[in-house]
Each structure stands twice: as C-alpha cells, then as structure tokens.
C-alpha atoms as one frame of an Amber mdcrd trajectory, in Angstrom:
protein
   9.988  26.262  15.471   9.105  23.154  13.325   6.114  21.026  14.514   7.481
  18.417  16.776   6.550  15.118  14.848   7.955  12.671  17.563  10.347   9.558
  16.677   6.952   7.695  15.268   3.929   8.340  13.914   1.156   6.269  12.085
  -0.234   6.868   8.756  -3.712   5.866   7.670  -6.427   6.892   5.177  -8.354
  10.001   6.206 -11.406   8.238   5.431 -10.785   5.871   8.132 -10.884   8.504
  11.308 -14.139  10.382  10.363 -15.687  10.056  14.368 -12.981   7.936  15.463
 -11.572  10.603  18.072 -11.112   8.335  20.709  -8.843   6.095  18.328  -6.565
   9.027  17.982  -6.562  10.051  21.688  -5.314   5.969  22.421  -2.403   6.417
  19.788  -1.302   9.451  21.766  -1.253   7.366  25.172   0.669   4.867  23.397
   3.666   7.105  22.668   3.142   7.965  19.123   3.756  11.910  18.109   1.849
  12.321  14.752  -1.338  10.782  12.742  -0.559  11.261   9.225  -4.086  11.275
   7.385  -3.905  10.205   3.151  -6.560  11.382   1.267  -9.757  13.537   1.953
 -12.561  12.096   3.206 -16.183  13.469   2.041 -16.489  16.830   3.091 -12.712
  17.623   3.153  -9.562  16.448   5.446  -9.067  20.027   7.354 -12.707  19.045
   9.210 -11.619  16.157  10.280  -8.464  17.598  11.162  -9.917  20.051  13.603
 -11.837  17.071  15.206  -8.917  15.166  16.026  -6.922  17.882  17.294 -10.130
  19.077  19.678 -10.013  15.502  20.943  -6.072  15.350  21.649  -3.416  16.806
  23.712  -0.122  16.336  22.270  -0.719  14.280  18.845   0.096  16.360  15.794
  -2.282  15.980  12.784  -0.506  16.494   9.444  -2.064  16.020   6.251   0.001
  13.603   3.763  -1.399  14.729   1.416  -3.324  17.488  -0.242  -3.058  17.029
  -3.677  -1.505  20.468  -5.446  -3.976  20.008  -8.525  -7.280  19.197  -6.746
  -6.683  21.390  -3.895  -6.959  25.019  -4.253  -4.154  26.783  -2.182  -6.645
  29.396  -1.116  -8.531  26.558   0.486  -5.709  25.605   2.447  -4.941  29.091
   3.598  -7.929  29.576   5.091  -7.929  26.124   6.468  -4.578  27.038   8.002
  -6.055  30.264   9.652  -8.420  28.375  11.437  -5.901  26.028  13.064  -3.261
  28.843  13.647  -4.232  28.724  17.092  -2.271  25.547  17.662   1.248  24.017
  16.622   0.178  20.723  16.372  -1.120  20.621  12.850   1.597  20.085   9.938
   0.094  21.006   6.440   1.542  18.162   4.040   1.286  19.021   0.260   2.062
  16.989  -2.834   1.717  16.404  -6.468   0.116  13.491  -6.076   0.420  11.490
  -9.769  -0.019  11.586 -13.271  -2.394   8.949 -13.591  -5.112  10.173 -11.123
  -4.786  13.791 -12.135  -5.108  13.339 -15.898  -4.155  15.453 -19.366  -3.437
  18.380 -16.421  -0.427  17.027 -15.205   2.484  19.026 -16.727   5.426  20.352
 -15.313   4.435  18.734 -11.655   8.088  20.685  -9.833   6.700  24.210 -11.710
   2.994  23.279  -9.834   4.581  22.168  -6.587   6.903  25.785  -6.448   4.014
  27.912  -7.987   1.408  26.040  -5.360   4.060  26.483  -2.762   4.174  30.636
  -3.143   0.384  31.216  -3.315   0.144  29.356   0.548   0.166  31.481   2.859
   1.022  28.919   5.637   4.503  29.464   7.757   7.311  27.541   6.235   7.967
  25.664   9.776   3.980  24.055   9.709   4.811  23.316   6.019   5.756  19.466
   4.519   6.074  18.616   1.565   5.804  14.910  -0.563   9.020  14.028  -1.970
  10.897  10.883  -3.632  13.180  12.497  -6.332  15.989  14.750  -5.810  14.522
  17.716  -7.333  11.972  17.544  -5.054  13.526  16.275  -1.700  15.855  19.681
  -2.525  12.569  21.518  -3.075  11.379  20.240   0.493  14.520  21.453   2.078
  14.422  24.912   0.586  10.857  25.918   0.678   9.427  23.742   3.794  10.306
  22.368   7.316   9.266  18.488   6.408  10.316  16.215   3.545   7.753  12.960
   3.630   8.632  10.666   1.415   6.546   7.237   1.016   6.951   3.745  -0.145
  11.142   4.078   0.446  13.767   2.016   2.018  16.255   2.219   4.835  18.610
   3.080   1.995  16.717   5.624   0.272  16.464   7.447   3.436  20.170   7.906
   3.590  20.528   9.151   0.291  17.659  11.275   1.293  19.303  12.681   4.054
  22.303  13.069   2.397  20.489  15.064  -0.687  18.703  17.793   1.850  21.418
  18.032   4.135  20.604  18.842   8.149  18.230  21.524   9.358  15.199  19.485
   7.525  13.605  16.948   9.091  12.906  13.862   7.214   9.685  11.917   7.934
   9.579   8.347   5.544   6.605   6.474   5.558   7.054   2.538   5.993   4.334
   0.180   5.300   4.209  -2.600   7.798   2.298  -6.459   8.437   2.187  -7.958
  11.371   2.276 -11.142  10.050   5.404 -13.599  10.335   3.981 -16.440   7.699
   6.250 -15.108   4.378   3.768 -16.323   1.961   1.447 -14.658   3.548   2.776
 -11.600   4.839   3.724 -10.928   0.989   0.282 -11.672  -0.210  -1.101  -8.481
   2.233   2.084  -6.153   0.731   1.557  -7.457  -3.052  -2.033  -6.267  -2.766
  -0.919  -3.319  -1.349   1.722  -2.320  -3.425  -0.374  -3.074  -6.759  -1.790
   0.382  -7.099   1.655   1.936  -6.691   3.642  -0.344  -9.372   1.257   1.418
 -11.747   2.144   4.626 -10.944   4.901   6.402 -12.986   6.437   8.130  -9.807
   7.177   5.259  -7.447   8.292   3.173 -10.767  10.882   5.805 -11.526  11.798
   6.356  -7.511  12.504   2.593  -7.257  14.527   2.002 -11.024  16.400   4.675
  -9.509  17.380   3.524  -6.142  18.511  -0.171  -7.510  15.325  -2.117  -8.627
  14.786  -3.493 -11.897  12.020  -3.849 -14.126  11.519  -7.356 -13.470  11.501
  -6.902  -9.883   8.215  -4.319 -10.843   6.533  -6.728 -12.836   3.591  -9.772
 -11.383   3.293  -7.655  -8.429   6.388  -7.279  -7.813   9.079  -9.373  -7.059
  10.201 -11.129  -3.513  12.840  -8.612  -2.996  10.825  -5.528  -3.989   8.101
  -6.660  -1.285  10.672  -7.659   1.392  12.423  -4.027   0.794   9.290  -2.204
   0.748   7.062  -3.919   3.221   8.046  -4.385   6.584   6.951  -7.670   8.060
   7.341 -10.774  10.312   7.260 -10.471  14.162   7.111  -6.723  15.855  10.269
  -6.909  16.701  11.427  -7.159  13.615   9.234  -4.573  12.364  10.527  -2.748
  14.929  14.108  -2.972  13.652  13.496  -1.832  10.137  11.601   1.476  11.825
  14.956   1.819  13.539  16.859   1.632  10.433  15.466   4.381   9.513  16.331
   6.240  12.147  19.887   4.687  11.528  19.989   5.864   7.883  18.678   9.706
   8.394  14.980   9.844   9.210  13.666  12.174  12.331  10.277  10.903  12.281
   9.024   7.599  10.709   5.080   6.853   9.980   3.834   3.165  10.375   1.359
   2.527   7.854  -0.359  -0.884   9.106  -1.573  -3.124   6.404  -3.718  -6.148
   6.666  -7.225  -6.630   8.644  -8.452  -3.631  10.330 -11.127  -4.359  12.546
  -9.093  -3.705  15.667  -5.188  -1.943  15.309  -5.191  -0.986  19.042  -3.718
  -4.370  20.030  -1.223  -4.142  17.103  -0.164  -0.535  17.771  -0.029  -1.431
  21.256   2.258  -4.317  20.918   4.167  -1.900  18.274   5.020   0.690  20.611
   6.056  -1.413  23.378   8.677  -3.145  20.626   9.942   1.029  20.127  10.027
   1.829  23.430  12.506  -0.896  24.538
C-alpha cells in the first residue's frame, strides 16, 4: 500500500532537524502526517531520517529530495534496507537542476528513468519530483508519489488531470504568516530569488500562464501572490484547501520568514485545518 502521507505535511531543510527530535514528535501531536526534509545535511539525510522516525509514532519522513546526480542509487538502496522495517519513510528522488549540477546535466528524464531502475526500493515507498508533464507522467508510471514544488492551486489541477487517479499528488506551498502585503512579499521575494534563476521553475511557470516580466526584479506582485501563500492563517489556510480542491492528496507547508520558534505558527496552522 502507498505510505499514508496525511492531508498535510510540512516541508523544511534537512539541515534544520539534525537533534531536533522532539520538534518532529510536536508536529505529529499537532495533526500533521509527513515532514518532508530538502537537502542533506552533513553526514547524509537517511541518518537523520532514522532519528526522526526512532523518535515518532505515526509521522512519515520522506526525503524531497535526493538529488539523482549526486546521489548514488546504490546508496539509497541500502539506505532503504535499513528502514524496510517500517512504512513510514517515503524515498523522494529528483533531478534537482541544471545550474547546481553543472556540464553533467544532460538528458535529466533519461537520468531520472535510468536512476529510477537501478533502485531497488518498492514502487509504493517511491516519490518522485515533478513540474513538467513528462515527468508528472513519469511519477505516475514508475512511483506511488508525484511532489511537485513552487506550483499553484491551478497547476495542481492540471497536474491531476495529467497523471490521472491511482497517484497521489503531494504539492508543496510556501507560506508567511504575515498579513502586512509589503511585507509579507518582501519574505517570498527573498525566497523565491534562488528559484527565478533556475531554468526549471522558469519554464514550469512560462508554461502555466506567467510571463517574463512577471519573472523579472524578483518577480512580479502576481507571481509572489500566486506562489506564496500569505496574510492571516486563515487565509493561508484556504489556499492549502485549494489544493485539495484542485487535485492534491497531501499538501506540504513550507513556512518562510523568522525561525526561531514555528511551534506557535504550526500550532495556530493546524487549528485553522482542522476547523
């Protein structure tokens, strides 16, 4: 059976939850189903994987994600055969992009279907990255998860409608808690200026109605409002929902903004879900 990813999850850098197991046992109490953990911290992300899930009862831990070029598939495997013993870890794969990766690069769908038949990792604990068509199809056919990140309400129904049922579709949403617009926008701009770089969320968003000047000076009002979900948590809450409305199975809240303390902000978050 596919890993049970819950309505919501959060998503944060891996880095972030190296001996914070206690973090991860108070997102489970509030409700959410999955931690999503981006990047690899020193040492590796399946470590710290096995930490959290030691420390947890219910909360799956899904990588989002190991990157296809800089992670050898024989490292995951074995990874994956120490945490057979439990159905609460999803193994999320990706390409990653072009611009971190370098002259290596080519043919990314060839890597992702080559990568995809050296694992040796169940096809229902398997997810896979995905914003273009080719590879949202690819998720559907060859995994149980397609996770796309940085979309829209209205990507996730053409999303939906490009895999079909039977997959489950888990978006990512980046979110501020902040109702000033100015400055609500200035947290998302800063956010979003490592991704208008990138030549795979430029093409994603050209495709699904943007225009180059809504890329350009970090991005235009609209671009931010669409890709950033902010103001008051309940009406963060309502975009989440809209996701659910348009397709999506499972959403992850990406939090952006001052991190000293989330627990009050997840905690007001989930309350805002649950009514």
């Amino acid at each position: 059976m596919t890993v049970e990813l819950g309505k919501y999850g959060v998503w944060d850098l891996a880095g972030r939850w190296a001996g914070r197991a206690g973090a991860a046992t108070g997102l489970e109490e509030l409700g959410f189903g999955t931690l999503w953990l981006g990047g690899a911290p020193d040492g590796g992300v399946l470590g710290l994987v096995s930490e959290l899930l030691d420390a947890t009862d219910r909360l799956v831990i899904a990588t989002g994600i190991l990157n296809v070029w800089t992670t050898p598939a024989a490292e995951v495997n074995t990874g994956y055969r120490d945490l057979a013993w439990t159905d609460r870890f999803l193994v999320g794969v990706g390409a990653g992009h072009r611009e971190s990766v370098g002259e290596v690069y080519h043919s990314p769908y060839q890597k992702l279907v080559h990568y995809l038949d050296e694992l040796d990792v169940p096809r229902d604990r398997l997810a896979l990255a995905a914003l273009g068509p080719r590879v949202l199809r690819l998720a559907a056919a060859r995994t149980s998860v397609a996770h796309p990140y940085l979309v829209t309400p209205e990507y996730t129904a053409r999303a939906r409608e490009t895999i079909g049922a039977g997959t489950v579709l888990a978006p990512e949403q980046h979110v501020v808690l902040e109702e000033d617009p100015a400055k609500a926008r200035a947290v998302g701009r800063e956010n979003l200026r490592h991704y208008l770089a990138l030549e795979n969320y430029a093409k994603n968003w050209l495709r699904n109605g943007f225009t180059e000047d809504d890329l350009r000076d970090g991005g235009s009002d609209r671009l931010v409002d669409a890709l950033v979900a902010w103001g008051s948590v309940d009406r963060v809450a309502r975009r989440l929902r809209e996701h659910h409305e348009a397709g999506a199975d499972h959403v992850s809240v990406q939090l952006l903004g001052e991190r000293q303390d989330t627990s009050g902000a997840f905690r007001e978050l989930a309350a805002a879900l649950a009514e």
